[in-house]
Wavefront OBJ file of the C-alpha trace (Angstrom):
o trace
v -2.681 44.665 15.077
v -5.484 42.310 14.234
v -5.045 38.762 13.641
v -8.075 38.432 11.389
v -9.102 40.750 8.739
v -13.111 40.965 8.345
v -14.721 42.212 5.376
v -18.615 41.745 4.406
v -19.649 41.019 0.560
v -22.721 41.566 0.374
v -24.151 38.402 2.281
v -20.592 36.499 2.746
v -18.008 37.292 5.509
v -14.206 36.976 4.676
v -12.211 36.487 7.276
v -8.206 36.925 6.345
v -5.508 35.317 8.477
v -3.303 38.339 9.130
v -0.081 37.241 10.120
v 1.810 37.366 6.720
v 5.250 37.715 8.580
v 5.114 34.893 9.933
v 2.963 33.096 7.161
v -0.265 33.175 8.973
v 1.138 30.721 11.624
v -1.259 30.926 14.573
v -0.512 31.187 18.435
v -2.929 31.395 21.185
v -3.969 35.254 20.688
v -4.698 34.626 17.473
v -6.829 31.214 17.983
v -8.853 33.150 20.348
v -9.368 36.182 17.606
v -10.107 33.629 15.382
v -13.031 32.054 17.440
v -14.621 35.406 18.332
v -14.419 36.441 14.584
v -16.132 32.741 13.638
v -18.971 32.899 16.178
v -19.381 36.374 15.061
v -19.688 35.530 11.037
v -22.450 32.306 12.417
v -24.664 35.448 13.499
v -24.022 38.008 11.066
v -23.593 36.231 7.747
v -25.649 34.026 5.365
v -21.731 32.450 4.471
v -18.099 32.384 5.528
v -15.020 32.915 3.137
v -11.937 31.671 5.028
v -8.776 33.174 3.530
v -4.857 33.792 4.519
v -2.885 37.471 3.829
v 0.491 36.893 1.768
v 1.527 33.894 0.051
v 0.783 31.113 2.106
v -2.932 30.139 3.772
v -1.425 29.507 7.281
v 2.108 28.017 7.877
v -0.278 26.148 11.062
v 0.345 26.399 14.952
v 3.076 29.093 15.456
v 6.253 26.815 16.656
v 7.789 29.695 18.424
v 5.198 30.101 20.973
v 4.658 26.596 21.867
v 5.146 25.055 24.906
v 5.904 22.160 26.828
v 4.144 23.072 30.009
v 0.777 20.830 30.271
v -1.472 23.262 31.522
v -0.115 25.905 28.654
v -0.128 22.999 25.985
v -3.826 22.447 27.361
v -4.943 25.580 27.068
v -3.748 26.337 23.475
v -5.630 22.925 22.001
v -9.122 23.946 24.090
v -9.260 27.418 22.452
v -7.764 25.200 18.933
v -10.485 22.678 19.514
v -13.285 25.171 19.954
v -12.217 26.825 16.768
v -12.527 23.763 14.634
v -15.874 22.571 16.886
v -16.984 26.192 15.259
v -16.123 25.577 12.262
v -17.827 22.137 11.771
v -20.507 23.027 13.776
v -21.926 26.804 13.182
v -24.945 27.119 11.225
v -23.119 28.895 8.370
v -21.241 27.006 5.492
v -17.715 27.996 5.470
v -15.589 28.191 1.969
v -11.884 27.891 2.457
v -9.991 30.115 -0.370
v -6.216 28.569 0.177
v -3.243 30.061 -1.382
v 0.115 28.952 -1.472
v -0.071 26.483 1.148
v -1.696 24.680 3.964
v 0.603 23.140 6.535
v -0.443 21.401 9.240
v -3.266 23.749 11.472
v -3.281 25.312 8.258
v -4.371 22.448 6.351
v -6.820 21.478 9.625
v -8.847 24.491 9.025
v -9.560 24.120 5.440
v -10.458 20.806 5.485
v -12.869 21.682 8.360
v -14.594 23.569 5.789
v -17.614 22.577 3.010
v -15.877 23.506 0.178
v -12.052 24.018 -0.364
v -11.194 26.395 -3.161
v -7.533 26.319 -4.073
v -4.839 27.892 -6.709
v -2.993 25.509 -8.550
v 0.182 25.914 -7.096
v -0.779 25.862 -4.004
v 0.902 22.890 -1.421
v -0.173 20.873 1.710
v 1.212 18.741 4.356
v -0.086 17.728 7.720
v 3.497 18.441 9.022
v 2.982 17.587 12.414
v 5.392 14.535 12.203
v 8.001 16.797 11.321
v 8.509 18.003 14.767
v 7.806 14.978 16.551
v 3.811 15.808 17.233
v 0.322 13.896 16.711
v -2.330 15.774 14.757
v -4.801 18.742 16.320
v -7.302 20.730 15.094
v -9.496 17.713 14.093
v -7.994 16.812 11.153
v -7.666 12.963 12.653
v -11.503 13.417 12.365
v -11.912 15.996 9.178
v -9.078 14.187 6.803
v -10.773 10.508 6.764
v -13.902 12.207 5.693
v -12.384 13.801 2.948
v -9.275 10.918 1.751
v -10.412 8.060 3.311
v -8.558 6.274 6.256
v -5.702 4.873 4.926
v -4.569 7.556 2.302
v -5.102 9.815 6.104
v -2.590 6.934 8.030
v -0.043 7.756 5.088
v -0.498 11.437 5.103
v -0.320 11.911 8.942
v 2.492 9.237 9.457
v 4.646 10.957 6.733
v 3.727 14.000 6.552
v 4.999 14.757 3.133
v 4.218 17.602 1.081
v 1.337 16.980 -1.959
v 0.533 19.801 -4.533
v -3.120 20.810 -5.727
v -3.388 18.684 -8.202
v -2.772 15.442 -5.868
v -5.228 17.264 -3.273
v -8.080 17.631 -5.565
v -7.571 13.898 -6.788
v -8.023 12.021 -3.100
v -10.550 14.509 -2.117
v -8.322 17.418 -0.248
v -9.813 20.413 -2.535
v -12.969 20.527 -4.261
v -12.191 23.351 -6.803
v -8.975 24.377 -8.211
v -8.369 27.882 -10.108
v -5.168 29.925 -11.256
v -2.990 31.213 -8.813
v -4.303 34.595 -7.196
v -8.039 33.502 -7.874
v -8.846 31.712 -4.971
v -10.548 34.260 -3.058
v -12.728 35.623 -5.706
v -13.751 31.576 -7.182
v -14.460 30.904 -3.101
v -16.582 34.343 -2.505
v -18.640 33.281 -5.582
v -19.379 29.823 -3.972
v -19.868 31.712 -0.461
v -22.425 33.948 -2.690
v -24.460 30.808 -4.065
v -24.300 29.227 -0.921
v -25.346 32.134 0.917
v -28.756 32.253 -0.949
v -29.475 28.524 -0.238
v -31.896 27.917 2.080
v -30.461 28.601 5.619
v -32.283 25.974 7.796
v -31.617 23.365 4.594
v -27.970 24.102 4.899
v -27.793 24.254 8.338
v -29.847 20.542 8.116
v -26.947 19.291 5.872
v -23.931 20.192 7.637
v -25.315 18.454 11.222
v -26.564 15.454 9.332
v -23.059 14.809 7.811
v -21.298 15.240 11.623
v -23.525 13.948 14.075
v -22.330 11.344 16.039
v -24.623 8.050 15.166
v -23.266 7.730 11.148
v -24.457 4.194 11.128
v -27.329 3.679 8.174
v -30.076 3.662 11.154
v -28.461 6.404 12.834
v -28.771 8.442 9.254
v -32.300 7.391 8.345
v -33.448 8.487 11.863
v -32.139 11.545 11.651
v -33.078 12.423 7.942
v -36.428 11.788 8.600
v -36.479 13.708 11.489
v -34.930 16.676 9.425
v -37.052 16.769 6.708
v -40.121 16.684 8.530
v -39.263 20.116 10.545
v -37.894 21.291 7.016
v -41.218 20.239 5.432
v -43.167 22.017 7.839
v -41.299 25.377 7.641
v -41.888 28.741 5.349
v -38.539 27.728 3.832
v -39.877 24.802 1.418
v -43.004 26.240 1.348
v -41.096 29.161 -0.683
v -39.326 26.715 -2.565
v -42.312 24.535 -3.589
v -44.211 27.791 -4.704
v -40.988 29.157 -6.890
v -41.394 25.365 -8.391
v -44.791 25.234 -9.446
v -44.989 29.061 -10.144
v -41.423 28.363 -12.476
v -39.787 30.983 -10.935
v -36.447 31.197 -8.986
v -36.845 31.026 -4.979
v -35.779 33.476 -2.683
v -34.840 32.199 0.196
v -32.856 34.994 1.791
v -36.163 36.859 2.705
v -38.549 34.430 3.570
l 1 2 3 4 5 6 7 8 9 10 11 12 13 14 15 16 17 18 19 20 21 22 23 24 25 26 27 28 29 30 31 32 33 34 35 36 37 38 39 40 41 42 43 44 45 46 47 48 49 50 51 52 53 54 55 56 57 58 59 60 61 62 63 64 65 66 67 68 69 70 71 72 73 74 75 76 77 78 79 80 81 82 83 84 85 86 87 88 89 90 91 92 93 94 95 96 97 98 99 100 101 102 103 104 105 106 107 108 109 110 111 112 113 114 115 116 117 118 119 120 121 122 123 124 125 126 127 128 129 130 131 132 133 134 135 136 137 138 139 140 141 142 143 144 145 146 147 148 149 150 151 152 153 154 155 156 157 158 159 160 161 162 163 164 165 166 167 168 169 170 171 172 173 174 175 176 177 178 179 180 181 182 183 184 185 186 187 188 189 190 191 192 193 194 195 196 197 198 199 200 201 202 203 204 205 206 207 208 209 210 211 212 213 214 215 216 217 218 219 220 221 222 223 224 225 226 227 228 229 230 231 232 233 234 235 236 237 238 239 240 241 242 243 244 245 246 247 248 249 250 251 252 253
């Protein structure tokens, strides 16, 4: 049975977390399904939808197949830290569609993503603490951008639960919609997104995660950007849809 459900609309590629039984809680067979599917979506989509099966997003790392042997532990956080490296990474902008909740790997993985598209009563946690671990999956790197350092400190160190409401307010979730709407609110993002210039988007997400974020760092690299954007068929498609007042189409150019 696969781990990840794949289904293509029109130019966006869900990808379903298909371990309902165990509430999408990942171990290493599924990490590695996960990865192929992800690297998969960067070549053969415009967007990614990232979505869970059943009533919770993913429950995180699946406790029951941990273990305490180093080289297994190892093993299990390379294939976990490729995933997220994927993730933040690809050329493709990802839209997380989250469910019931996000716990832990769980919550890792959406806030890896652009955009986090959630139902109202859905809950997160970083719930590591409550089995005696340290954060994975980036989120020591992914949760400052998004809350800020010390509202991260307090998350990680406590580990309590927070509801959607509380997660769009610091910054958790972008968009919140009624229960059982996720999916469709975050495929209709995926769709806009998806028909965005590619090499613009692509431009964005390395701009906002490459590692020299000081202001000269940022200038450097902006300029650098937009002159290989400037001199691609790409803005010249979007400066002729301007002065001919006319939408662009980026998707064939």
């Amino acid at each position: 049975m696969s781990a990840v459900v794949v289904e293509d609309r029109g130019p966006v590629r869900v990808l379903t977390l298909d371990r309902p039984d165990r509430r999408n809680a990942l171990d290493l067979d599924d990490r590695l399904e996960l990865l192929d599917a992800l690297k998969a979506a960067d070549r053969e989509a415009r967007a990614i939808v990232l979505t869970g099966a059943g009533s919770v997003f993913c429950a995180g790392g699946d406790i029951r197949s941990m273990s305490q042997d180093p080289e297994v532990a190892r093993r299990r956080l390379e294939v976990v830290n490729a995933v997220v490296r994927q993730v933040v990474t690809g050329e493709r902008p990802l839209v997380a569609a989250v469910e019931g909740g996000a716990y832990g790997l769980g919550l890792a993985l959406a806030a890896a993503c652009d955009v986090v598209v959630a139902g109202r009563g859905a809950t997160f946690s970083t719930s590591f603490a409550k089995i005696g671990l340290a954060p994975d999956t980036g989120l020591s790197y992914t949760l400052p951008l998004r809350v800020g350092r010390g509202r991260t400190r307090e998350l990680l160190l406590t580990a309590r639960a927070f509801d959607a409401a509380e997660a769009e307010r610091i910054g958790v979730v972008e968009t919140l919609v009624d229960d059982g709407a996720a999916l469709d609110a975050a495929v209709a993002t995926a769709t806009t997104l998806a028909g965005m210039s590619a090499p613009m988007v692509t431009a964005v997400r390395r701009l906002l995660v490459q590692p020299d974020q000081s202001l000269e760092g940022l200038l450097a690299a902006e300029a650098d950007t937009q002159v290989e954007l400037l001199g691609g068929p790409q803005f010249a498609e979007g400066r002729a849809a301007f002065l001919e007042r006319r939408p662009p189409d980026f998707t064939h150019v």
